[in-house]
N, C-alpha and C positions, 0 to 999 in steps of 0.2 A: 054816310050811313055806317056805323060800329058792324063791326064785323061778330056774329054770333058765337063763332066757338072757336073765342081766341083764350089762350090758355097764358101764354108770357106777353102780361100787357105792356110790359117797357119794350121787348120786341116784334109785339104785336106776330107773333107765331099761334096759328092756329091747330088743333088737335087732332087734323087729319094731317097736317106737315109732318108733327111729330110722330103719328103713327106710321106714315110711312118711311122714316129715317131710321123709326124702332126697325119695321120687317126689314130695311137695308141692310141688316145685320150692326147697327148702332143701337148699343143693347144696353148703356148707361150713363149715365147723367153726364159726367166727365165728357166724352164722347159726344152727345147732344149739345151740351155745352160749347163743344169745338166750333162743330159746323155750323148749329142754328143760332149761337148767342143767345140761347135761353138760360136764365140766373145771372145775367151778365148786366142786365142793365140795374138801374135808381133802387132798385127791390131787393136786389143781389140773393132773387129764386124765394125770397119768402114766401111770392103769389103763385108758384109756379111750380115747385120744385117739386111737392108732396103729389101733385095731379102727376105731374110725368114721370115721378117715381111708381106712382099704380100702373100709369100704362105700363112702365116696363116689366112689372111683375105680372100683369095679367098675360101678359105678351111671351112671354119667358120660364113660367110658373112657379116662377121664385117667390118666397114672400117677402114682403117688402121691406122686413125687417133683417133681412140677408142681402141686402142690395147696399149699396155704399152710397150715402149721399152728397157722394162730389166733395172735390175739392174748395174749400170755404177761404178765400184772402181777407185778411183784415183788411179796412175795417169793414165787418160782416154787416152791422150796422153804420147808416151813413152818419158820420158825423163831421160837426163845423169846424173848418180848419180854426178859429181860435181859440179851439177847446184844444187843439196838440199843439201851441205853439206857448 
């Protein structure tokens, strides 16, 4: 059975995880990033990033366009390796 309130479905992290790793004092994506592997997986945080960027503004009361959204590696989009060779 799918789990209801799961927020990063490549690591299947649900939005009471992240909220409590927010109150831990892990207060930005980067950070979230570390510990939960959220934005890490096949998605690289497309599905995921924007949702756990609000919790951390509503959590924080920053607006979320003052928040930093993480560190991005190429490639941001996945693409086929014999498109780079």
């Amino acid at each position: 059975m799918a789990k209801a309130n799961v927020i990063c479905r490549c690591e299947e992290i649900e939005i009471d995880t992240i909220r409590e790793w927010i109150a831990r004092g892990y207060d930005t994506f980067d950070e979230l990033k570390r510990e939960l592997r959220v934005g890490m997986g096949p998605c690289q945080g497309r599905g995921c990033r924007d949702i756990i960027l609000r919790e951390i503004a509503k959590a924080t009361g920053k607006p979320v366009a003052e928040l930093s959204p993480g560190t991005m590696r190429p490639p941001v989009k996945p693409v086929k390796t014999k498109l780079l060779a």
